[in-house]
C-alpha positions as CSV (number, residue, x, y, z in Angstrom):
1,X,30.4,87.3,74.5
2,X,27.8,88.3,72.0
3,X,29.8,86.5,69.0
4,X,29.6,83.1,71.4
5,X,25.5,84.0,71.6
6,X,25.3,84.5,67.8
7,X,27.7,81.5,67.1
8,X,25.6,79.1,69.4
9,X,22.4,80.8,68.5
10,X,23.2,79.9,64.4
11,X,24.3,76.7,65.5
12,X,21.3,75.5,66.9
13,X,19.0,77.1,63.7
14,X,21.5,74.5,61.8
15,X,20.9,71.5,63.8
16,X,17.1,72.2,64.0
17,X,17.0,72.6,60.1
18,X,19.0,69.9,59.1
19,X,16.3,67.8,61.8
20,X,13.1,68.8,60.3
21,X,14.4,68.4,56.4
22,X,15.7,64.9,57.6
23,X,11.9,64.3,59.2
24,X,10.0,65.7,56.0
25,X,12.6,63.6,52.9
26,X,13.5,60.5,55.1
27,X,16.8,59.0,53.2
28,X,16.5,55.7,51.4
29,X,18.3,52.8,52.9
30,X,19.0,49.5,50.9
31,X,19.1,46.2,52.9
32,X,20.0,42.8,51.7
33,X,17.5,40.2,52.3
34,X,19.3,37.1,54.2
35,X,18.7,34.0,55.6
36,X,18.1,34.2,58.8
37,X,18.1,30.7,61.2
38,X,14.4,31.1,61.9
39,X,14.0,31.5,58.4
40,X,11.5,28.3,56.9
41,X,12.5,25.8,54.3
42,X,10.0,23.1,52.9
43,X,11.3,20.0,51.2
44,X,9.8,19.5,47.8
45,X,8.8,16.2,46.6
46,X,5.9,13.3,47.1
47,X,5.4,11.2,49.8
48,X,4.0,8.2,48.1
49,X,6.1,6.6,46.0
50,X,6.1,3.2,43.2
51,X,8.7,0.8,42.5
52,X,10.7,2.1,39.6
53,X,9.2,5.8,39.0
54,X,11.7,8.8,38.8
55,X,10.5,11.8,40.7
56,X,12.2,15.1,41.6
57,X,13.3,16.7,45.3
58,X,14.8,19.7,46.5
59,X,13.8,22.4,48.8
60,X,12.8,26.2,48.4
61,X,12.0,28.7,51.3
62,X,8.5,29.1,52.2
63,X,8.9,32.7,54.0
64,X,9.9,34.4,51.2
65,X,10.4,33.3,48.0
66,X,12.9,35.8,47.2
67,X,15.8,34.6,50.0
68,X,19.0,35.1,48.6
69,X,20.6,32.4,47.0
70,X,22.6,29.8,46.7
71,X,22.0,27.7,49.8
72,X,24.2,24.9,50.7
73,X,21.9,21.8,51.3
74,X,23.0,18.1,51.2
75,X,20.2,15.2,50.8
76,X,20.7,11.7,52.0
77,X,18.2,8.8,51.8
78,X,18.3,6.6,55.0
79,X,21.7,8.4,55.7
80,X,23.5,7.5,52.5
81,X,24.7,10.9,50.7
82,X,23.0,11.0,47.1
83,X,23.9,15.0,46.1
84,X,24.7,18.4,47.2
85,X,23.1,21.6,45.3
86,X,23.7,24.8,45.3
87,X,20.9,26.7,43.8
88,X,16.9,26.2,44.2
89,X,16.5,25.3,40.5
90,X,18.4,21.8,40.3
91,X,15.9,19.3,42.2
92,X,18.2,15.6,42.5
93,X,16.0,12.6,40.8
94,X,15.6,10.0,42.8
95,X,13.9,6.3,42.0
96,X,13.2,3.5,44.3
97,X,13.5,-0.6,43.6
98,X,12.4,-1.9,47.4
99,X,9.2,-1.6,48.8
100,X,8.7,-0.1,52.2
101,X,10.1,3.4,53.7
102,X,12.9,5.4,53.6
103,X,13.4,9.0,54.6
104,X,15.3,11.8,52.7
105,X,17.5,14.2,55.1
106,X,17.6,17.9,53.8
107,X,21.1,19.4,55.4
108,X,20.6,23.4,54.8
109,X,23.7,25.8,55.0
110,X,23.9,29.2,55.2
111,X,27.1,31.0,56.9
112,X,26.7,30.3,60.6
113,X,23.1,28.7,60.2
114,X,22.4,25.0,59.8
115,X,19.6,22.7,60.5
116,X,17.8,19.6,58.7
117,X,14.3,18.7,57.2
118,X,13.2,14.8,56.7
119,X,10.5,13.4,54.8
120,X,9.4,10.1,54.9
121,X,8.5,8.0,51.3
122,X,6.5,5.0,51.5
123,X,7.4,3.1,48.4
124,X,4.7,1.0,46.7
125,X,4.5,-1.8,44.5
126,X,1.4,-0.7,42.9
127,X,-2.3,1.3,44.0
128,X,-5.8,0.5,44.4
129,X,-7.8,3.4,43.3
130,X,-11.6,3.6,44.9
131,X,-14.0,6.6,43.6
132,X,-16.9,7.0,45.9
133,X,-19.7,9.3,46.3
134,X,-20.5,11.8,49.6
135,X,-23.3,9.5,50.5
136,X,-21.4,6.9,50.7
137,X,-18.6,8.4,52.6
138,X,-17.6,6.7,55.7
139,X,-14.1,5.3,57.4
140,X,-13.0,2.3,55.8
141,X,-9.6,2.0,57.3
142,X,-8.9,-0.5,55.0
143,X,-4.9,1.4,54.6
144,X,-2.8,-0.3,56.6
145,X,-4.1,-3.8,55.2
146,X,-3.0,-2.6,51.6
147,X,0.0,-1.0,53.1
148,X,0.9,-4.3,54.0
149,X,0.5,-6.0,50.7
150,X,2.9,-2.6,49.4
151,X,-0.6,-1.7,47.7
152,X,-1.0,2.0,48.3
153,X,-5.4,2.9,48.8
154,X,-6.0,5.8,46.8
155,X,-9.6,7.4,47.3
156,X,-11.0,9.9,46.0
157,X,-14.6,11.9,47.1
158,X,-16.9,12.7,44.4
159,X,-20.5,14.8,44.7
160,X,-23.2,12.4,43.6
161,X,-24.0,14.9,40.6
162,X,-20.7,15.9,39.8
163,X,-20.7,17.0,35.9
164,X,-18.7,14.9,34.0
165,X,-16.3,17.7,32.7
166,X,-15.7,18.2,36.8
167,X,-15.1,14.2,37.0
168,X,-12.3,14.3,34.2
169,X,-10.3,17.1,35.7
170,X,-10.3,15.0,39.0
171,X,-9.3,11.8,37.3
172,X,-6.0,13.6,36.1
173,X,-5.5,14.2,39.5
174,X,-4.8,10.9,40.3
175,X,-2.7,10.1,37.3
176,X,-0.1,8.8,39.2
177,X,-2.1,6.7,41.2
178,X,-4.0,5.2,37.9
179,X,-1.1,4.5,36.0
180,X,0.6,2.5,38.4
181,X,-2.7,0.8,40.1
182,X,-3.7,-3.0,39.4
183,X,-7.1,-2.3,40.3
184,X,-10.2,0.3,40.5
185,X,-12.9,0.4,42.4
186,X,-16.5,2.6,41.7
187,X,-18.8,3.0,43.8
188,X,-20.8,5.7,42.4
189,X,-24.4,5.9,41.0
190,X,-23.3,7.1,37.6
191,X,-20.4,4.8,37.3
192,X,-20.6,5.4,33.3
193,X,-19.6,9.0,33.6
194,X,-16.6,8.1,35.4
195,X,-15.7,4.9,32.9
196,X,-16.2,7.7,29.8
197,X,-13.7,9.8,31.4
198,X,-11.4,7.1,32.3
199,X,-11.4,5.8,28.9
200,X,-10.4,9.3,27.8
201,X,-7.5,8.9,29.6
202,X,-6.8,5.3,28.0
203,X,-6.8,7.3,24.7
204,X,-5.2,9.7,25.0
205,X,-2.1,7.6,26.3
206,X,-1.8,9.6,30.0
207,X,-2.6,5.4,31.6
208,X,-1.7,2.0,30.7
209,X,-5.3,0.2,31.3
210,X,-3.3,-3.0,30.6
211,X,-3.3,-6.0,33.7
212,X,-6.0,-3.9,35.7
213,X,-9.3,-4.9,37.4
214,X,-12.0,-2.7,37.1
215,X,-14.5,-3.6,40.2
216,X,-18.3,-1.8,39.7
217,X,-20.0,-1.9,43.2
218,X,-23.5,-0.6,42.3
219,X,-27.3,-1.5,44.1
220,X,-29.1,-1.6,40.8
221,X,-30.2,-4.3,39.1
222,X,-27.6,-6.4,37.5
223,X,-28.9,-6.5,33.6
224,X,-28.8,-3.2,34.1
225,X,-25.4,-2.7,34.9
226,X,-24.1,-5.1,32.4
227,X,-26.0,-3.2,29.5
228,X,-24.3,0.0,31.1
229,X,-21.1,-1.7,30.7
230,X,-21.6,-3.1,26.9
231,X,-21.5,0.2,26.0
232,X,-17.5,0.4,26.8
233,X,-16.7,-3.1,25.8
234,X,-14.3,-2.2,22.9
235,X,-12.6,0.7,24.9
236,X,-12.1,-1.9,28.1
237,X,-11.4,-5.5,26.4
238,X,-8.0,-5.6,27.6
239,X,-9.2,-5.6,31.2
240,X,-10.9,-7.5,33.7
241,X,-14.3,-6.1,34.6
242,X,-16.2,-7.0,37.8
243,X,-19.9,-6.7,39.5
244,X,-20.5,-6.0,43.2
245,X,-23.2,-6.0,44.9
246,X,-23.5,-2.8,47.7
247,X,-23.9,-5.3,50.3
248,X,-20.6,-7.3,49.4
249,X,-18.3,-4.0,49.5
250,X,-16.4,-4.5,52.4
251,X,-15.9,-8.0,51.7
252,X,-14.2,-7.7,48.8
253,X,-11.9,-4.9,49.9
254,X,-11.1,-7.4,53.1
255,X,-10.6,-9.9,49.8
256,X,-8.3,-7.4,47.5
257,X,-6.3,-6.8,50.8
258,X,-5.5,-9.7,52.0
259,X,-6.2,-12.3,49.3
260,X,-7.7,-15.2,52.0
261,X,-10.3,-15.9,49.3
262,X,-10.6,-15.9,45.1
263,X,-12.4,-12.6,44.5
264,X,-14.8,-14.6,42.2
265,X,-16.1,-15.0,46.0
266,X,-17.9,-11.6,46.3
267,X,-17.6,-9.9,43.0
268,X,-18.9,-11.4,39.4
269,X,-17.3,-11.5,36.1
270,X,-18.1,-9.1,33.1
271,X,-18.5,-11.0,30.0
272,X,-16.1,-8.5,27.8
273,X,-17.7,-10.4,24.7
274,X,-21.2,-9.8,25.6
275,X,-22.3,-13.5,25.4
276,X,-23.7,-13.4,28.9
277,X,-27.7,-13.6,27.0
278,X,-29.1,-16.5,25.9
279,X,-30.7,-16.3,22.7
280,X,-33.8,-17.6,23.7
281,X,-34.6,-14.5,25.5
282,X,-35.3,-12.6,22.2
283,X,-35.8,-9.5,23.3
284,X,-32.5,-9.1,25.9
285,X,-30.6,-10.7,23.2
286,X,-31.4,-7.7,20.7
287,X,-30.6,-5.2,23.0
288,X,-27.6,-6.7,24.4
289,X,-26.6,-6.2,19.9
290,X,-27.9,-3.0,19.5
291,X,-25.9,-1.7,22.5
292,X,-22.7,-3.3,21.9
293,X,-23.2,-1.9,17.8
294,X,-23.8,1.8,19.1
295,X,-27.2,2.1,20.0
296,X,-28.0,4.6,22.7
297,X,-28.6,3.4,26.3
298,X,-30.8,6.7,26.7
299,X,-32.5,6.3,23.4
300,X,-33.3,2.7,23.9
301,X,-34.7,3.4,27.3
302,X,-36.7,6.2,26.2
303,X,-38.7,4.1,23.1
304,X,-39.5,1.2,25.9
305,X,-40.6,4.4,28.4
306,X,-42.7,5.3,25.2
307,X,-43.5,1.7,25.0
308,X,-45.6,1.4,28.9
309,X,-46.9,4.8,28.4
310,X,-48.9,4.1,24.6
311,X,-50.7,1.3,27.2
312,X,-51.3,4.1,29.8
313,X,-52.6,6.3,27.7
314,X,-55.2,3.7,26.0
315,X,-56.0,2.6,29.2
316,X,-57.5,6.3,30.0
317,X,-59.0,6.2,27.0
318,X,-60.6,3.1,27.1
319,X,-61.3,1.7,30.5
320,X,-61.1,5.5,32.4
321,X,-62.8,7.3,29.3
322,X,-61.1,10.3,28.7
323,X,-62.4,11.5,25.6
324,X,-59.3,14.4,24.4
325,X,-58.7,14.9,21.0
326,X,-56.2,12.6,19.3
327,X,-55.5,11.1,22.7
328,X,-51.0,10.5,21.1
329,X,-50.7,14.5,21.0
330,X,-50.6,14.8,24.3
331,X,-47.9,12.0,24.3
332,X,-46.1,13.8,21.3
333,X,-46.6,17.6,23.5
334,X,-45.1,15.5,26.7
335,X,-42.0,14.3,24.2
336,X,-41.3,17.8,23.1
337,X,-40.9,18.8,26.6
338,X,-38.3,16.0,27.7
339,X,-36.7,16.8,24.7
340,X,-36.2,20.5,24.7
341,X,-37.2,21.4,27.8
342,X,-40.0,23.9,29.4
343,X,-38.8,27.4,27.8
344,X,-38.3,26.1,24.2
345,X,-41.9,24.5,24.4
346,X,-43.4,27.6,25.4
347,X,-41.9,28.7,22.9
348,X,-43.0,27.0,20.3
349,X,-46.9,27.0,21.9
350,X,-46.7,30.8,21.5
351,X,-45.6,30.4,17.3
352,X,-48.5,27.4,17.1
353,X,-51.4,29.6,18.9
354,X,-50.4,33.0,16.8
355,X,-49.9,31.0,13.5
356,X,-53.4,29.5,14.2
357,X,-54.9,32.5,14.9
358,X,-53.7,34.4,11.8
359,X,-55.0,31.1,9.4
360,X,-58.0,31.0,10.9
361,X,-58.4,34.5,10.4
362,X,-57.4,34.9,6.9
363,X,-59.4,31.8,6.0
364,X,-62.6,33.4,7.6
365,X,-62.7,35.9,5.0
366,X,-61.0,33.8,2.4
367,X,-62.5,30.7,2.6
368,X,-59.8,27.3,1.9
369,X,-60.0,23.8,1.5
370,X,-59.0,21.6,4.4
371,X,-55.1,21.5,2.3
372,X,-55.2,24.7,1.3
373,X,-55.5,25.5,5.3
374,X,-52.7,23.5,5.9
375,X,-50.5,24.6,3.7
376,X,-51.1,28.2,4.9
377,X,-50.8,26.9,8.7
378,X,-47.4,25.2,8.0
379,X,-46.0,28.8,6.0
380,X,-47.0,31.0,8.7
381,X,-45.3,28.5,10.8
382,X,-42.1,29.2,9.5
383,X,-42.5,32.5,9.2
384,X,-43.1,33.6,12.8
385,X,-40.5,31.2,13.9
386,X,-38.0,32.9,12.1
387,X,-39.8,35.9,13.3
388,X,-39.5,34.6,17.2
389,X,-35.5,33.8,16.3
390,X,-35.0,36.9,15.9
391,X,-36.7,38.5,18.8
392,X,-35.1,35.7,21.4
393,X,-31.8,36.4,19.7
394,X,-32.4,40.5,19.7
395,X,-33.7,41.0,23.5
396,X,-31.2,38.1,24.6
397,X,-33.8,36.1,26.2
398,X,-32.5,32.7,25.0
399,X,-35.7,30.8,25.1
400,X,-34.0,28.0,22.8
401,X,-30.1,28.1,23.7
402,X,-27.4,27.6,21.2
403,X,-27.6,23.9,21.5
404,X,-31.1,23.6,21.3
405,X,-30.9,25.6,17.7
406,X,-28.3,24.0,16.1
407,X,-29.9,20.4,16.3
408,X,-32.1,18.3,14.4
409,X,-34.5,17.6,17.2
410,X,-35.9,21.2,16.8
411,X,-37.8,19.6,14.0
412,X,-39.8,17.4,15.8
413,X,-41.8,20.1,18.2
414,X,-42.0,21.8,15.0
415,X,-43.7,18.9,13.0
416,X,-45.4,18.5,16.3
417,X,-47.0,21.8,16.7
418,X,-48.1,21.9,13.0
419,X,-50.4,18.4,13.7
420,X,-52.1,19.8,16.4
421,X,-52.8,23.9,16.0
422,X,-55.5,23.5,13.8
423,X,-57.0,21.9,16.8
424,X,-56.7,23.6,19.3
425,X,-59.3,26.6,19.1
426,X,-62.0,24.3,18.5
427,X,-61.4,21.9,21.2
428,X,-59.8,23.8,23.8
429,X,-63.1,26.9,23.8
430,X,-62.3,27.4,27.7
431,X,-65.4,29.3,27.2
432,X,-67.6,25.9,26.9
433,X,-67.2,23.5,29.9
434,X,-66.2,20.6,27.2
435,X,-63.3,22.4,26.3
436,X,-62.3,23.2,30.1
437,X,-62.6,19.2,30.5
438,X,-60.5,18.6,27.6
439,X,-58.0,21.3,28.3
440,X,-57.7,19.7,31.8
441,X,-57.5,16.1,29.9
442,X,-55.0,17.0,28.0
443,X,-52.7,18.5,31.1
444,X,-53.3,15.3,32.9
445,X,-51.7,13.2,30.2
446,X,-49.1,15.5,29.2
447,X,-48.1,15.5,33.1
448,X,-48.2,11.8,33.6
449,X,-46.5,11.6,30.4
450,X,-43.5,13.8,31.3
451,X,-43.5,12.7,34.8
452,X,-42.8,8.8,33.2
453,X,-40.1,10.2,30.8
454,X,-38.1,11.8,33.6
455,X,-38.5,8.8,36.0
456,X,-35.2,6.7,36.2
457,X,-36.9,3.8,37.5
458,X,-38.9,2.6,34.8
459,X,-36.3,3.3,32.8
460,X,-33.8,1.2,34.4
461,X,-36.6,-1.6,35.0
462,X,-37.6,-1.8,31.3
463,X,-33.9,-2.1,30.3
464,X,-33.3,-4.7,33.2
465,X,-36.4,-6.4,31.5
466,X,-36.6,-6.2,28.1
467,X,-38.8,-9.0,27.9
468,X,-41.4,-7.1,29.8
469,X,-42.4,-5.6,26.6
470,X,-43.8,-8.4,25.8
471,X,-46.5,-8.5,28.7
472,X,-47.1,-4.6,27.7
473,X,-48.1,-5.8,24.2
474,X,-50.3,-8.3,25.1
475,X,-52.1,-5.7,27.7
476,X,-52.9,-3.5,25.0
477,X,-54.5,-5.9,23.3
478,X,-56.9,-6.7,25.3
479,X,-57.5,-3.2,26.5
480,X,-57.5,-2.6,22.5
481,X,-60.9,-5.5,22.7
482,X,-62.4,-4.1,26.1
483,X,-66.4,-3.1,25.2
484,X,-67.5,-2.3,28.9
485,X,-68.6,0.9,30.9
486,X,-66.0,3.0,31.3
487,X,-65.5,4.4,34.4
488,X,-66.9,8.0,33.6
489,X,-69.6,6.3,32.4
490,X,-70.6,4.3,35.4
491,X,-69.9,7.5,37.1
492,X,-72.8,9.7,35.0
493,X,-74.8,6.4,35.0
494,X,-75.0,5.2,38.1
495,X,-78.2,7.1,39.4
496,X,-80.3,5.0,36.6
497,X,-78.5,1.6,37.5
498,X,-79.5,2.4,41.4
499,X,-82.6,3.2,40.0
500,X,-82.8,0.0,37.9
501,X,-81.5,-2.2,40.7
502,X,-84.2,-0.6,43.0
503,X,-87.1,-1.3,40.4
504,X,-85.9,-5.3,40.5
505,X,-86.1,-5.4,44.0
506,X,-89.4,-4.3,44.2
């Protein structure tokens, strides 16, 4: 009996023992990952499709990507057998020579588990491509009237300030869609950004630009968009170009879908060999040349900018009366900021007022001749500049930028600064009220200046209008010849002409 207890008694310590070490060090177990029936297969490959490209289909699971392989699956296009494959890694090529649609059939087999995946292709002769902007964006539903002309409508929705680097990775987006389209459409307020990054693509042999149409739908002026355009004449030659107004939009997509009219209807010809200008208009004929041989669109626009404001400016002078010191610098001060920007400016102030300060110093003890002064102004200059590189680039404050630095137009605030410093103390004495008026003179014009400079529309007027010019020039001549009472003057003087007027009437 007590051997039974003790045998029993053991017995149980064994089980419980073997128990709590199985609890505390769990044993391993290895399981094979399989295909279950519920497991989820996707069927690789596009949807849209053009008559005579090759493209690639097969499937892969989408549950896990590690599903044991192979898997047994047979595709068919509109029931015809074209392959089976046995592994993940051999996709079945497939191209298409009828428009219209077709569906592949994936069969999958795994042991005892079978089922199917379709897909359906709509095969395309070729594409219309149409770029639009977010303000713009609104149902067009124009599809089904290309789908029916085996045209497939590709859009694609841009920001209306999208950088341009952003606009070039999207364009490769639609490489498909571009190489195989007869025609493009741009709607968007910098159409040239997209056209640069287009033409990349020309050169860089990704698209064939050759038998397309190129359709510009844009509310500005027309000159305008046709000297936007001259600047990619020799990059676009092979192609047809077109104008379009906003307001004709719809009309010529209801046009490119169903052909009912000539699209000469609603959209206007670019002249790819820039002969659109008569030569009588002098002016528009010489810009229409300078842009076509290279010439800047943004540089031309900024001269005749530079152009309205010279007659501005001598208008103040001479009919308002503002009587600041050379009344150009402020022009020249304005320039510097469009040109460089706000921080670099300051910048350059802050060398100008210390390098002034030091000359006029030095030459207060040391008396100078009016070169002599000059010469001084324009070394300390220099100096402190290199002195100011070396703080921005030291304390990391990047007043300048890298891009800023490394140009030539850092020379030009520099030359700038140099003209007027030796001016500044002596006009700009806040401590005298003529120098608060002058200081204040000075900030009007810089700010009308700047404020001109950074305006599109003049900018886009003047270059719509070259001939303009000619109205400016013959304004500041007879500003140039006006001998009347400016308007501060009638302002200060018109006590004694009330007086005066009062005396007669008596």
């Amino acid at each position: 009996m007590n051997k039974l207890f003790w045998y029993l008694f053991f017995s149980l310590f064994l089980l419980l023992g073997t128990t709590l070490a199985q609890s505390e060090y769990p044993i391993e177990q290895t399981t094979e990952t399989s295909i279950l029936c519920e497991d989820t297969f996707t069927l690789n490959g596009p949807e849209t499709v053009y008559l005579g490209e090759t493209l690639n289909y097969s499937i892969s699971p989408t549950v896990d990507p590690n599903l044991v392989f192979p898997v047994f699956y047979t595709l068919t296009v509109n029931s015809e057998e074209k392959s089976q494959e046995t592994s993940k890694n051999s996709p079945l090529q497939l191209s298409f020579d009828t428009e219209g649609t077709q569906t592949i059939t994936a069969t999958i087999t795994k042991g005892e588990c079978t089922y199917t995946l379709e897909k359906t292709l709509h095969i395309y002769q070729n594409a219309l491509v149409y770029f639009w902007e977010d303000e713009n964006a609104f149902q067009l539903n124009f599809e089904q009237n290309f789908a029916k002309e085996h045209t497939y409508f590709s859009k694609l929705l841009m920001e209306r300030n999208t950088p341009e680097e952003e606009i070039k990775t999207l364009l490769r987006t639609k490489l498909r869609d571009l190489s195989y389209s007869k025609g493009i459409i741009i709607k968007y307020t910098n159409f040239d950004h997209i056209l640069h990054a287009y033409i990349e693509l020309l050169q860089q042999g990704l698209i064939d630009g050759e038998g397309k149409s190129i359709y510009i739908v844009s509310s500005r002026n027309q000159s305008f968009t046709n000297r936007v355009l001259s600047l990619f004449i020799p990059d676009l030659s092979p192609q047809q170009v077109f104008t379009v107004k906003s307001s004709d939009f719809l009309n010529l997509l209801a046009v490119l879908s169903t052909e009912i009219k000539p699209i000469t209807t609603f959209a206007t010809p670019h002249n790819l060999q820039n002969q659109h200008t008569a030569r009588y208009f002098v002016l528009s004929y010489l810009v229409d040349q300078a842009i076509m041989h290279g010439i800047s669109l943004h540089i031309l626009g900024t001269l005749f900018v530079i152009t309205l404001l010279v007659l501005v400016i001598s208008t103040l002078r001479q009919i308002v009366g503002l009587s600041v010191f050379g009344v150009y610098h402020p022009l020249l001060f304005a320039l510097t900021l469009f040109l460089i920007g706000r921080k670099a400016t300051c910048f350059f102030v802050v060398i100008a007022l210390l390098a002034n300060f030091i000359c006029s110093t030095f030459s207060h003890y040391i008396r100078l001749l009016q070169s002599g002064k000059i010469s001084l102004l324009v070394c300390l200059y220099i100096f402190l500049l290199l002195v100011g590189f070396r703080i921005d680039e030291q304390f990391g404050i990047n007043l300048l930028g890298t891009t800023t630095r490394n140009t030539n137009a850092i020379i030009l605030p520099i030359v700038i600064f140099i003209m007027v410093s030796d001016k500044l103390f002596d006009t700009f004495n806040i401590t005298k009220k003529s120098g608060r008026i002058s200081l204040l003179e000075f900030a009007l014009i810089t700010f009308v200046s700047r404020w001109m400079l950074d305006n599109q529309l003049f900018r886009t007027f003047l270059l719509s209008y070259p001939e303009v010019l000619l109205v400016v020039l013959l304004a500041i001549i007879i500003v140039g010849r006006f001998t009347g009472l400016q308007l501060f003057e009638l302002i200060r003087f018109m006590p004694l002409i009330r007086k005066h007027l009062e005396d007669e009437e008596e």
